[in-house]
Residue, then its C-alpha position, 0 to 999 in steps of 0.5 A: x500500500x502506498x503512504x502518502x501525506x496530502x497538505x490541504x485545506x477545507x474547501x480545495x477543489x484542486x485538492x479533491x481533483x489530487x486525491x481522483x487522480x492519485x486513486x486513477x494512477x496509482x498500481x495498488x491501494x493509496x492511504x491518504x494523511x490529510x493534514x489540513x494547513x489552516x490550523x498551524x500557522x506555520x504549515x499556513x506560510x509553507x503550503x498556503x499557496x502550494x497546495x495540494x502537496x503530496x508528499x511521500x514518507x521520504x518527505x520528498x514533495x510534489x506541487x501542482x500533483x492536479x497536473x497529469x504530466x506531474x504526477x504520472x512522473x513523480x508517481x512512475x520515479x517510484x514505481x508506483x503508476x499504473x501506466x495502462x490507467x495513464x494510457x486512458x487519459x491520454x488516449x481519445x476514445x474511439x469515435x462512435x457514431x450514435x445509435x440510429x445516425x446514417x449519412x446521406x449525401x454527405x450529411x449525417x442525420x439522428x434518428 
């Protein structure tokens, strides 16, 4: 299982968007150490405009986690991704025409 401490704070969308994302990427289980910043005044100056932060039980920390490229890399430097989960968010969908389309004359219709 991988242990990994997440510097947040109450109300963080891009927080919430780390967590989804560390949970898609990630090849086994993941526990999350919420610390929540705004209740120590010296985690407030440290982290206040980073967050989130990852940060792995090395202490080593990652900024700006929410950015896909910055993760799937941080996460691949310690073997944790799973590169088939990565694939999928890079990789478009195939293009299915919608049930009961059908073209003519060059023009598709619905229905």
């Amino acid at each position: 299982m991988i242990q990994l401490s997440l510097y947040t704070t109450m109300g963080c969308h891009l927080c919430t968007q780390l967590e989804a994302l560390v949970a898609a990427l990630a090849n086994q289980k993941v526990w999350l150490h919420h610390i929540e910043i705004s209740e120590d005044d010296a985690l407030v100056e440290r982290y206040g405009v980073r967050i989130p932060v990852l940060a792995d039980n090395a202490g080593d920390e990652l900024d700006r986690g929410f950015e896909l490229e910055r993760l799937s890399a941080w996460l691949r430097q310690r073997g944790w991704l799973d590169e088939a989960a990565l694939a999928g968010f890079i990789t478009p969908p195939a293009s299915v025409p919608p049930k009961g389309a059908h073209q003519r004359d060059g023009r598709r219709f619905l229905g």
